[in-house]
C-alpha positions as CSV (number, residue, x, y, z in Angstrom):
1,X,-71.4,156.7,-24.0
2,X,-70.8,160.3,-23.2
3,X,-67.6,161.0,-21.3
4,X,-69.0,162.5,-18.1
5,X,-71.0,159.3,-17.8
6,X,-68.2,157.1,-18.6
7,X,-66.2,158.3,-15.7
8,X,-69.1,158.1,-13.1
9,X,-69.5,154.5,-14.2
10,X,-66.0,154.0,-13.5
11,X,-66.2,155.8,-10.2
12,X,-69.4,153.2,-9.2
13,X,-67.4,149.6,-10.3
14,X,-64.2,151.6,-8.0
15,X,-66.2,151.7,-5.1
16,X,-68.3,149.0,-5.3
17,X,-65.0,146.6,-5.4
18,X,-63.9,148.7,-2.6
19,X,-66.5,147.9,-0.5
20,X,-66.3,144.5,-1.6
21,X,-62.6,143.9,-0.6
22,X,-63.5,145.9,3.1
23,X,-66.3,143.2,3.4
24,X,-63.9,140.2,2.5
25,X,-61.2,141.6,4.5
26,X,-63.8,142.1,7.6
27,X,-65.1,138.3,6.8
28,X,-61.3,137.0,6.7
29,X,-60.4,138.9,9.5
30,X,-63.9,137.5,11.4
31,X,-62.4,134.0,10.1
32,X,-58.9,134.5,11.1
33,X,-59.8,135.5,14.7
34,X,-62.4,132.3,14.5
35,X,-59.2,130.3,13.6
36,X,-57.1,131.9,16.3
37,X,-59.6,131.1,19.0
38,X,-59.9,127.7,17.7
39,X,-56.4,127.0,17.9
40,X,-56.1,128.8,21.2
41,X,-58.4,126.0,22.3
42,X,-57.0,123.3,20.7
43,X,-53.4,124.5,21.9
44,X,-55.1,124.4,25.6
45,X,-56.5,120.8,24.8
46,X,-53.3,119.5,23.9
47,X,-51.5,121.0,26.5
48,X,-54.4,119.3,29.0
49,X,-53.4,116.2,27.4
50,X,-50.4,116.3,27.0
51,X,-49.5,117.4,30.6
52,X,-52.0,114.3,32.0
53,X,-50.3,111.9,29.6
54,X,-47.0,113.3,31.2
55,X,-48.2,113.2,34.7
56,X,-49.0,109.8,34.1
57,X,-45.7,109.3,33.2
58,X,-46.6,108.0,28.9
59,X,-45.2,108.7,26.3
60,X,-47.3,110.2,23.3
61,X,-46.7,109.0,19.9
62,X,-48.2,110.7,16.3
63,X,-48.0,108.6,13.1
64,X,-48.5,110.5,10.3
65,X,-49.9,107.2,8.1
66,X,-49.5,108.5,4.3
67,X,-45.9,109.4,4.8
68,X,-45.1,107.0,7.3
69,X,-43.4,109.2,9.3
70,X,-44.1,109.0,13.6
71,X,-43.7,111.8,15.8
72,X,-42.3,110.8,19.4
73,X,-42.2,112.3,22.6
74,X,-39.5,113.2,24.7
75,X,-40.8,110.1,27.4
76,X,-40.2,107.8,24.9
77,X,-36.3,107.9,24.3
78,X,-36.0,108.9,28.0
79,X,-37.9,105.7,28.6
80,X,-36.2,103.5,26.8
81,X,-33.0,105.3,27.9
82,X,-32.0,107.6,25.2
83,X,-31.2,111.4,27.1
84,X,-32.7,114.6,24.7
85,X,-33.7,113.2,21.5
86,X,-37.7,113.2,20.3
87,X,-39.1,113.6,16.9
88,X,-39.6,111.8,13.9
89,X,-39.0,108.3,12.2
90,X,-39.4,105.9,10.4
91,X,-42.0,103.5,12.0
92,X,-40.1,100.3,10.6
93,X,-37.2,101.8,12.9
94,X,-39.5,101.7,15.8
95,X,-40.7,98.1,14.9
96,X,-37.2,97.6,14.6
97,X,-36.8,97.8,18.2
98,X,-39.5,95.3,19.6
99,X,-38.3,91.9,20.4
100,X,-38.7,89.4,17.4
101,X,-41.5,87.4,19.7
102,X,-44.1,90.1,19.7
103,X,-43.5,92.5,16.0
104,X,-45.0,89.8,13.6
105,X,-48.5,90.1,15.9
106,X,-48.1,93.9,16.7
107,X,-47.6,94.9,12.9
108,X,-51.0,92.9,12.4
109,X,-52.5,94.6,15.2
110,X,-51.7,98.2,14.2
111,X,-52.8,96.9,10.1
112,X,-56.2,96.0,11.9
113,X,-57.0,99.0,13.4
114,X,-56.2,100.9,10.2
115,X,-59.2,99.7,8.8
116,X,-62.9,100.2,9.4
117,X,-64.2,100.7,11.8
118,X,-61.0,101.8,13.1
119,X,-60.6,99.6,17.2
120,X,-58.6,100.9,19.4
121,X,-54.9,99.7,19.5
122,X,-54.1,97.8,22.8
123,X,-50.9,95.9,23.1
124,X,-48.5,94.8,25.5
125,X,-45.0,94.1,24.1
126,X,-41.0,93.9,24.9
127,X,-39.3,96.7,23.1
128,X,-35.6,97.1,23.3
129,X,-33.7,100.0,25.3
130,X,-30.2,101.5,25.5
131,X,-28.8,99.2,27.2
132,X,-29.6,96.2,24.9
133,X,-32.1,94.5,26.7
134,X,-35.6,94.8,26.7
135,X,-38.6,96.3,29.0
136,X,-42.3,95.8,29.0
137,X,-44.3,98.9,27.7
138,X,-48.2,98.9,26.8
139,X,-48.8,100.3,23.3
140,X,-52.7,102.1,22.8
141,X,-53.4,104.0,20.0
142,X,-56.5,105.2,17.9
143,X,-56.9,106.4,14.5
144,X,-58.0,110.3,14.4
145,X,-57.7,111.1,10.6
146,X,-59.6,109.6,8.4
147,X,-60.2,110.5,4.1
148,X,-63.8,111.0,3.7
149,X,-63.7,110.3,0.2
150,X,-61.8,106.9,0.3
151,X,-62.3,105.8,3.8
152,X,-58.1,105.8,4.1
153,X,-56.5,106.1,7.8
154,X,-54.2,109.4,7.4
155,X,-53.6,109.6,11.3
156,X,-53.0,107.8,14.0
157,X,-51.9,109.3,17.6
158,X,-50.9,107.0,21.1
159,X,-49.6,106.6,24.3
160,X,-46.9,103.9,25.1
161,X,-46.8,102.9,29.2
162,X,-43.8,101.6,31.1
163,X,-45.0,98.5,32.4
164,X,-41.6,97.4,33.8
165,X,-42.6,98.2,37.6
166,X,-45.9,96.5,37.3
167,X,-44.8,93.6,35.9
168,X,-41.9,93.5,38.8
169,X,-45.1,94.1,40.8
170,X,-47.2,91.5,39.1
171,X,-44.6,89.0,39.4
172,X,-43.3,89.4,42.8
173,X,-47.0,89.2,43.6
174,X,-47.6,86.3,42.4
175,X,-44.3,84.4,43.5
176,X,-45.7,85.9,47.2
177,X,-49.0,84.2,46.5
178,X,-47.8,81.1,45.5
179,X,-45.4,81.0,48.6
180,X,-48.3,81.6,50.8
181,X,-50.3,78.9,49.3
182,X,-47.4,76.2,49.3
183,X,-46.0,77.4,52.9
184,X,-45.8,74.6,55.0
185,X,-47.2,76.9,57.9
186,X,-50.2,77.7,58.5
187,X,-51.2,81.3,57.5
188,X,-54.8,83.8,58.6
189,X,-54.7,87.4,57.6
190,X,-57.0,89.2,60.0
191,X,-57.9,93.0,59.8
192,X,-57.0,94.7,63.3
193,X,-60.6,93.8,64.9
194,X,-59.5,90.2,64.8
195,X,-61.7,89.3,61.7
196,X,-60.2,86.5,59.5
197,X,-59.3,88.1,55.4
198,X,-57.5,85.1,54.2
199,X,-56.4,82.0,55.2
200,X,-53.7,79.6,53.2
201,X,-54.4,75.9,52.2
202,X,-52.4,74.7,54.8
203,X,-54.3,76.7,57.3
204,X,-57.3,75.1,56.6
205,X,-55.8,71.2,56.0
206,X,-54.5,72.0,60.1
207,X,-57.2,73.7,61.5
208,X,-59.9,71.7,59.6
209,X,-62.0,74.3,57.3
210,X,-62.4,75.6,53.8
211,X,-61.5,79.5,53.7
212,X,-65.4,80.5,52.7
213,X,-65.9,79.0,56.1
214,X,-63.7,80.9,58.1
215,X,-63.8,84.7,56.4
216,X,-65.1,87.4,58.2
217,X,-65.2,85.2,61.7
218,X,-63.9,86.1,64.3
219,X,-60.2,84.4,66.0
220,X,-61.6,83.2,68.7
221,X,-63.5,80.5,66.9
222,X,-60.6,78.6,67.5
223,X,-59.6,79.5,71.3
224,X,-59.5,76.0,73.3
225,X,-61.4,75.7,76.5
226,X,-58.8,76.5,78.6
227,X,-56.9,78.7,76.1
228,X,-57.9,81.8,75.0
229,X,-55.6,82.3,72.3
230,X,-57.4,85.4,70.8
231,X,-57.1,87.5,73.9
232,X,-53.6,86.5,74.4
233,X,-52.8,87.4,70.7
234,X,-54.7,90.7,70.5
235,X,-53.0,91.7,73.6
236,X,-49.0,91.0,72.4
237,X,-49.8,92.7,69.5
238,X,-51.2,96.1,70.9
239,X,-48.2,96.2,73.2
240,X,-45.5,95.1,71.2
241,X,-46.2,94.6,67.5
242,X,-46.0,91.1,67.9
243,X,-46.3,88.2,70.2
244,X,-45.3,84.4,70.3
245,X,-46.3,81.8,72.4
246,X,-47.1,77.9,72.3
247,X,-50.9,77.5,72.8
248,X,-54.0,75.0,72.5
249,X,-56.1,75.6,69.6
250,X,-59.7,74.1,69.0
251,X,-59.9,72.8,65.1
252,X,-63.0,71.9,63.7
253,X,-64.9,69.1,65.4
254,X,-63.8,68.8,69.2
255,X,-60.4,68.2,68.7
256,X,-57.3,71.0,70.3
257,X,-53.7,70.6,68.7
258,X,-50.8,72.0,70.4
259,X,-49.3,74.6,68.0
260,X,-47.0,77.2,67.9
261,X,-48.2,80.5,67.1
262,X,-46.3,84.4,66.0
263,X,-48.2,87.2,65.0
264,X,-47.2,90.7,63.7
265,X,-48.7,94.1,62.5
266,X,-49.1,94.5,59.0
267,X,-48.2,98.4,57.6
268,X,-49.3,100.3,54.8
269,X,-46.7,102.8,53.2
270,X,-47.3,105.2,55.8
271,X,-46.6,103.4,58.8
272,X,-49.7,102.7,59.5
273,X,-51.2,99.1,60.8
274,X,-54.1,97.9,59.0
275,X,-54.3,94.0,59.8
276,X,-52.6,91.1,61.0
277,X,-50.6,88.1,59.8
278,X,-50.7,85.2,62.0
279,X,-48.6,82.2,61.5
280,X,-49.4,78.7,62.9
281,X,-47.0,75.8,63.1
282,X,-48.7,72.1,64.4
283,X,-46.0,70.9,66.6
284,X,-48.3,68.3,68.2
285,X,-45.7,65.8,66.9
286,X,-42.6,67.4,68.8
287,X,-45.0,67.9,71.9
288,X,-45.6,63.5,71.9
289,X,-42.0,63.3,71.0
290,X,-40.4,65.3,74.1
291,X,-42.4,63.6,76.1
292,X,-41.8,60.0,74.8
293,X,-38.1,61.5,75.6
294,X,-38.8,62.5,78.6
295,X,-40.2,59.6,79.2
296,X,-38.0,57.3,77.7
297,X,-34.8,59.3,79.9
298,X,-37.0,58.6,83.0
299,X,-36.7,54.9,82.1
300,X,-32.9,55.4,81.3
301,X,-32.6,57.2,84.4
302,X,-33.9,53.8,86.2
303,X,-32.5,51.4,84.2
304,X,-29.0,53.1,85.2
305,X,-29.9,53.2,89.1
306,X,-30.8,49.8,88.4
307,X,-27.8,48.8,86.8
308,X,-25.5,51.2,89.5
309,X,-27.6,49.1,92.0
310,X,-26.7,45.9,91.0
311,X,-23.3,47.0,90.1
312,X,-22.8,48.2,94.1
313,X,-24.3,44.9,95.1
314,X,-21.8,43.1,92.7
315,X,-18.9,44.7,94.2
316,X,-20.1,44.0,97.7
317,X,-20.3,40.6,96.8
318,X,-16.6,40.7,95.7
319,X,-15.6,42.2,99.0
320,X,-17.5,39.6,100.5
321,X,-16.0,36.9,98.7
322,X,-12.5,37.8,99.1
323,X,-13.2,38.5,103.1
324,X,-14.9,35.0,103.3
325,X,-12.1,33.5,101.2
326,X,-9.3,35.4,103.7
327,X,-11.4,33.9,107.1
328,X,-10.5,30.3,105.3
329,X,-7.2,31.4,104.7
330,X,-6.6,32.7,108.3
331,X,-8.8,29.6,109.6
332,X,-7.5,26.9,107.7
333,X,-3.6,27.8,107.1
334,X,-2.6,30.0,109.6
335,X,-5.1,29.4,112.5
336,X,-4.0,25.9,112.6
337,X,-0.7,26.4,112.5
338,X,-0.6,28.8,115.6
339,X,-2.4,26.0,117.3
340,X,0.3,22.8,116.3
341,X,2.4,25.9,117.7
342,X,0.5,26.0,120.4
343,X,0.5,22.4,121.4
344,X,4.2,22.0,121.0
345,X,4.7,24.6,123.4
346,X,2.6,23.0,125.9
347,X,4.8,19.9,125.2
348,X,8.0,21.7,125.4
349,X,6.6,22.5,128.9
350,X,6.0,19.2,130.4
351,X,8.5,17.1,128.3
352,X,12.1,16.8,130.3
353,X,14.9,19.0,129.5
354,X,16.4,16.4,127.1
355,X,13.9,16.8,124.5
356,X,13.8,20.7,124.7
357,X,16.3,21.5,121.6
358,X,13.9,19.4,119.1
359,X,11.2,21.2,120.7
360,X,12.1,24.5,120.0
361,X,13.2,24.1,116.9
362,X,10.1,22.4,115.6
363,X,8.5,25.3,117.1
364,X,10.6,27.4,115.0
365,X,10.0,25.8,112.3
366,X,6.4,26.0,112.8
367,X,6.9,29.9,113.5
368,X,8.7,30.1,110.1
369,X,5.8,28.7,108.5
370,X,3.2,30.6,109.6
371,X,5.4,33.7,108.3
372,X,5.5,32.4,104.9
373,X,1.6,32.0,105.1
374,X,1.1,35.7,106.6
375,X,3.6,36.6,103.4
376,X,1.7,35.0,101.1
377,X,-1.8,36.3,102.3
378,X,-0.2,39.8,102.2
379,X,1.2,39.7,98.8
380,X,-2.2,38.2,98.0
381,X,-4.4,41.2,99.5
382,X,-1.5,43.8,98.6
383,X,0.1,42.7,95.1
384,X,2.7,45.2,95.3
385,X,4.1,44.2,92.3
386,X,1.3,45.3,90.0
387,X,1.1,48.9,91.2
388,X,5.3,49.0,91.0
389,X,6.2,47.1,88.0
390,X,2.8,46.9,85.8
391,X,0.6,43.7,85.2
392,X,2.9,42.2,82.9
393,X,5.8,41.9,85.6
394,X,3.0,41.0,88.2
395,X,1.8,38.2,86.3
396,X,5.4,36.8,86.0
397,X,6.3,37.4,89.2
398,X,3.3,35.6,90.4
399,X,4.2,32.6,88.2
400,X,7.6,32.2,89.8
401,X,6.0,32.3,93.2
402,X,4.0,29.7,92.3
403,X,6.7,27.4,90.5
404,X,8.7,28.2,93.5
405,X,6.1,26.9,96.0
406,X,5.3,23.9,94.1
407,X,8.8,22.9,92.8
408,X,9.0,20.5,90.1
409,X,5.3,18.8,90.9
410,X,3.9,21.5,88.3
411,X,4.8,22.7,84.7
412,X,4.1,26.7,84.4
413,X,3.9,28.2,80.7
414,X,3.5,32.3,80.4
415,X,2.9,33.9,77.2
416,X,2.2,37.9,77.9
417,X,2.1,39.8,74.5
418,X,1.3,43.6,75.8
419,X,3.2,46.9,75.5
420,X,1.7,48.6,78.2
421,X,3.5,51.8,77.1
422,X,1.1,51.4,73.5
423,X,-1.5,49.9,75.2
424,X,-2.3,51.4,78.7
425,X,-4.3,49.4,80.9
426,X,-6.1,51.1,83.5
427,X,-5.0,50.4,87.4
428,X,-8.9,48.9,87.8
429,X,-9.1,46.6,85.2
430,X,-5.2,45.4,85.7
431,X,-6.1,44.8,89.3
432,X,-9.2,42.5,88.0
433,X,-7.1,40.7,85.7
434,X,-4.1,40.2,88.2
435,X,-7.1,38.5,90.6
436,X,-9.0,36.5,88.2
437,X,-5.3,35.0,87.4
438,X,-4.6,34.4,90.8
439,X,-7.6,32.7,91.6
440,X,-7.8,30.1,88.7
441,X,-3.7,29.3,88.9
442,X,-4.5,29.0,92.3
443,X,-7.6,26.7,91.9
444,X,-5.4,25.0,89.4
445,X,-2.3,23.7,92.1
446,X,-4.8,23.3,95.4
447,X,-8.0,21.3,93.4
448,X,-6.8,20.4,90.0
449,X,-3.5,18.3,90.5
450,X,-2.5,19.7,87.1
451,X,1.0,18.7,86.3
452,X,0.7,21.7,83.2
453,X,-0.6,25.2,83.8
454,X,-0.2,27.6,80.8
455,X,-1.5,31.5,81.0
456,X,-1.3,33.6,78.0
457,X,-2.3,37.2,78.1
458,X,-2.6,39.3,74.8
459,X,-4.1,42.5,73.5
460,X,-5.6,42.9,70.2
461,X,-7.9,45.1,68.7
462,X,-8.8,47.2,71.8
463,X,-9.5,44.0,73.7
464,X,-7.3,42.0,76.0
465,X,-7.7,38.0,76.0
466,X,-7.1,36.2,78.8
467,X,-6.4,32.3,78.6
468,X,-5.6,30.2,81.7
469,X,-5.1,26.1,80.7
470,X,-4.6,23.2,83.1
471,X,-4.5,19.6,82.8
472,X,-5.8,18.5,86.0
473,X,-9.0,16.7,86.9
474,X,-11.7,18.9,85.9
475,X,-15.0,19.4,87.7
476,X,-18.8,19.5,86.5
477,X,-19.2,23.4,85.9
478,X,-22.9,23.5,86.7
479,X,-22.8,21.8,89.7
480,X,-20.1,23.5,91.0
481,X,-21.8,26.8,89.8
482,X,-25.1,25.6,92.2
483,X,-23.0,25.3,95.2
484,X,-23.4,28.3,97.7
485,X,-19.4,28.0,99.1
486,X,-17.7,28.2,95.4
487,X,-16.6,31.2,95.7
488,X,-13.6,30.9,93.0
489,X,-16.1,30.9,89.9
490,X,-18.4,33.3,91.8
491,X,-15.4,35.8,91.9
492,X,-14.6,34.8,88.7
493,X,-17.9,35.9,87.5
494,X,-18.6,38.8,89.0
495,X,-15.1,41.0,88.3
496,X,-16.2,39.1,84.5
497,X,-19.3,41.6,85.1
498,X,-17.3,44.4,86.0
499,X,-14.9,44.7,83.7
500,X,-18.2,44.0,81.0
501,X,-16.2,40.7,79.8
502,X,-17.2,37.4,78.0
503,X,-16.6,34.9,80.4
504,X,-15.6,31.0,79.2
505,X,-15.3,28.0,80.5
506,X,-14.9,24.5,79.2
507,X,-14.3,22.0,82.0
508,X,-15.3,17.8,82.7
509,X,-14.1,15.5,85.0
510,X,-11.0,13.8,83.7
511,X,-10.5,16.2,80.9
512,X,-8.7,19.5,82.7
513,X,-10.1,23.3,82.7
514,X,-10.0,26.0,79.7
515,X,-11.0,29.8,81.1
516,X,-11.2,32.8,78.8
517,X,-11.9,36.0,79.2
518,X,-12.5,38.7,76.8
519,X,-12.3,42.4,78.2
520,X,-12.8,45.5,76.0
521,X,-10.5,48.2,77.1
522,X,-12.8,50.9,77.5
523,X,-13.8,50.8,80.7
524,X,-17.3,52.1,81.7
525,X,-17.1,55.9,83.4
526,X,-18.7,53.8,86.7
527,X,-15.6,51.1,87.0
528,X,-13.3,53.6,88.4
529,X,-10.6,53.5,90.8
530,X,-12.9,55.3,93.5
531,X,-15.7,52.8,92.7
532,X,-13.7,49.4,93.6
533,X,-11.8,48.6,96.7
534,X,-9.4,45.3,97.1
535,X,-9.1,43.5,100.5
């Protein structure tokens, strides 16, 4: 080839490559600014995503599945505790983590949705955090990547949740629920028109329906005739937030139950009231019971006026008794002594001069007497001795006025076993004692003709026992009991009733007279000094 033509040919092939590499740089530079606007897009995707995933609070997770390497968000560590660390790892690390419960199923979960046709991950399990314990997350992930050529997963990308707070949620909810439904009171849920939500098993065991029965009505399907409980309720509740009262409800049927019923606003988060919780307690039961009290403490009320009643009487008749028993004295003893008095003066006054000494000093002698008698009656009304020297010295003394009296025609024997200073008797009841003694040693020497009277007088065990013995001639005890003048064993008898003793006695003609008394030392509050009065 000539040389001229050699070096146009040279020139052409020049600028065709020329123009070549200007049309491959224009197509690359067309493809890189294809590329650029691609990942500008893609860059704005993730960044949507990833600031929604964030703004939902999950973490993201990227596992690369050939190199088994997984790329993890900031949200993870900080969820799990861990302060600016993210990532990659291992994911055996990460399986590490999860408590030994849940990894054997999770590993075959993730396997599974490695393979065609590629589910979505969805699981919920405990995965450990700083602090060595662990926290509920939920795990969803979805397989991206894929080799055409094989069908091999390459890529696999995911969110974990913090389910902590919801299950805190889940489970306080339910605890709530369960409460509700085992609450032994009665529990509606109404919204603020009154209408009935929800209503608890026990609800509808008291008022008598299922729930499906009851939603959506209205309260007063259970105001009572003459209580309209639904009024009264929405009332207390606009004014105050809350009302209680006891009212009448109607139940299903025609039956009303006294309850007792509270109310209160429910509130959303912002304050605001959207419903009501009412809760209803049946206290039918402690409605019958206070009255049955009342009632019962209105029969208390009479059986103690009764019993004060019969007490007064009993103490009247003691008074009585000991008056009557005083008119004999006065009549019998010294009556007839101030009239043989009487009559020897009348003699003294028509008899001579002689016969006047002997006159006047049978007179005196009468007068003497009838001083002893007055004495005696006093000491009797007025036992000075047992207010001065306490009833053990009174009983003693009383003896040895007795054996005094009657010389050597009677026997006394005293046993008195009582430390007054240990065992303080009240003025009252020593007074009783002091007179039922009295009266049967007295019996004893006028009726009995005993030739041995023993009295023993002991305390024991918050009790006093009182024993009075004689040998004499004995009576029949229930016919002497019939007759209207024995006033000794009436006497005897009714302090027995005062003092709330156990009264004994074991008589027959011919074979003497045994009388015990038993006497608890507590006194009732109505036997008090103020209550009795001695002749």
């Amino acid at each position: 080839m000539p040389k001229a033509r050699l070096v146009v040919y040279k020139q052409e092939k020049r600028m065709q490559r020329e123009i070549l590499l200007k049309q491959r740089e224009q197509q690359l530079q067309t493809q890189l600014r294809t590329l650029e606007k691609l990942h500008r897009e893609l860059q704005v995707a993730e960044n949507r995503w990833s600031y929604a995933l964030q703004g939902n609070g999950d973490a993201v997770w990227d596992w690369n599945i050939k190199k088994d390497e997984i790329f993890l968000s900031y949200r993870f560590y900080e969820m799990l505790g861990f302060k600016n660390m993210n990532g990659s790892r291992r994911l055996s690390s990460v399986l590490s983590n999860i408590h030994a419960s849940y990894r054997s199923a999770f590993e075959a979960e993730v396997s599974f949705c490695t393979l065609s046709p590629y589910p979505s991950l969805v699981q919920e399990i405990l995965i450990k955090n700083q602090e060595e314990s662990y926290i509920w997350v939920m795990v969803r992930g979805k397989v991206v990547e894929v080799d055409e050529s094989t069908g091999e997963s390459l890529r696999m990308v995911g969110t974990m949740t913090d389910l902590s707070s919801i299950k805190l949620m889940k489970r306080e909810l339910s605890i709530y629920e369960e409460m509700i439904k085992q609450n032994q009171t009665a529990i509606l849920l109404t919204d603020l028109g009154g209408h009935i939500e929800f209503m608890n098993e026990t609800a509808g065991e008291l008022l008598g329906y299922h729930e499906a029965e009851t939603l959506y009505h209205q309260l007063n399907m259970f105001d009572a005739e003459k209580s309209p409980f639904s009024e009264m309720l929405a009332e207390g509740v606009r004014q105050s937030g809350g009302w209680s009262d006891e009212v009448l409800l109607k139940i299903a049927g025609t039956r009303e139950i006294e309850t007792h019923i509270t109310a209160s606003l429910l509130r959303d988060e912002h304050d605001e009231p959207y419903g009501i919780v009412i809760n209803i307690k049946d206290i039918s039961e402690r409605i019958t019971l206070a009255r049955s009290i009342a009632q019962l403490e209105k029969e208390k009320m009479a059986t103690e006026l009764n019993h004060q009643r019969k007490f007064t009487e009993m103490m009247i008749q003691v008074q009585e008794n000991e008056k009557i028993k005083l008119a004999k004295e006065l009549h019998d003893g010294i009556g007839q002594m101030l009239n043989l008095t009487k009559l020897h003066v009348e003699t003294a006054q028509t008899n001579n001069s002689k016969t006047l000494p002997h006159d006047l000093n049978r007179i005196k002698e009468l007068l003497v007497q009838t001083l002893r008698d007055v004495k005696s009656i006093t000491h009797e009304l007025t036992p000075l001795s047992l207010q001065q020297l306490g009833l053990q010295n009174a009983l003693l003394a009383m003896m040895n006025c007795y054996q005094e009296a009657v010389q050597e025609k009677t026997r006394f024997q005293v046993k008195i076993d009582i430390n007054e200073d240990e065992t303080p008797i009240p003025e009252t009841l020593a007074m009783h004692i002091y007179r039922i003694a009295q009266e049967t040693v007295s019996n004893a020497i006028k009726y009995a003709q005993a030739k041995t009277i023993s009295l023993m007088l002991i305390a024991l065990k918050n009790k006093i026992h009182l024993l009075i013995e004689d040998d004499g001639v004995g009576f029949h005890y229930e016919e002497e009991r019939q007759k209207s003048h024995s006033f000794g064993l009436k006497n005897l008898q009714e302090r027995s009733k005062l003092m709330e003793g156990r009264l004994l006695i074991d008589t027959a003609p011919g074979s003497g007279c045994t009388i015990s008394i038993t006497i608890p030392l507590a006194i009732p509050v109505n036997h008090t000094k103020s209550t009795i009065h001695e002749n």
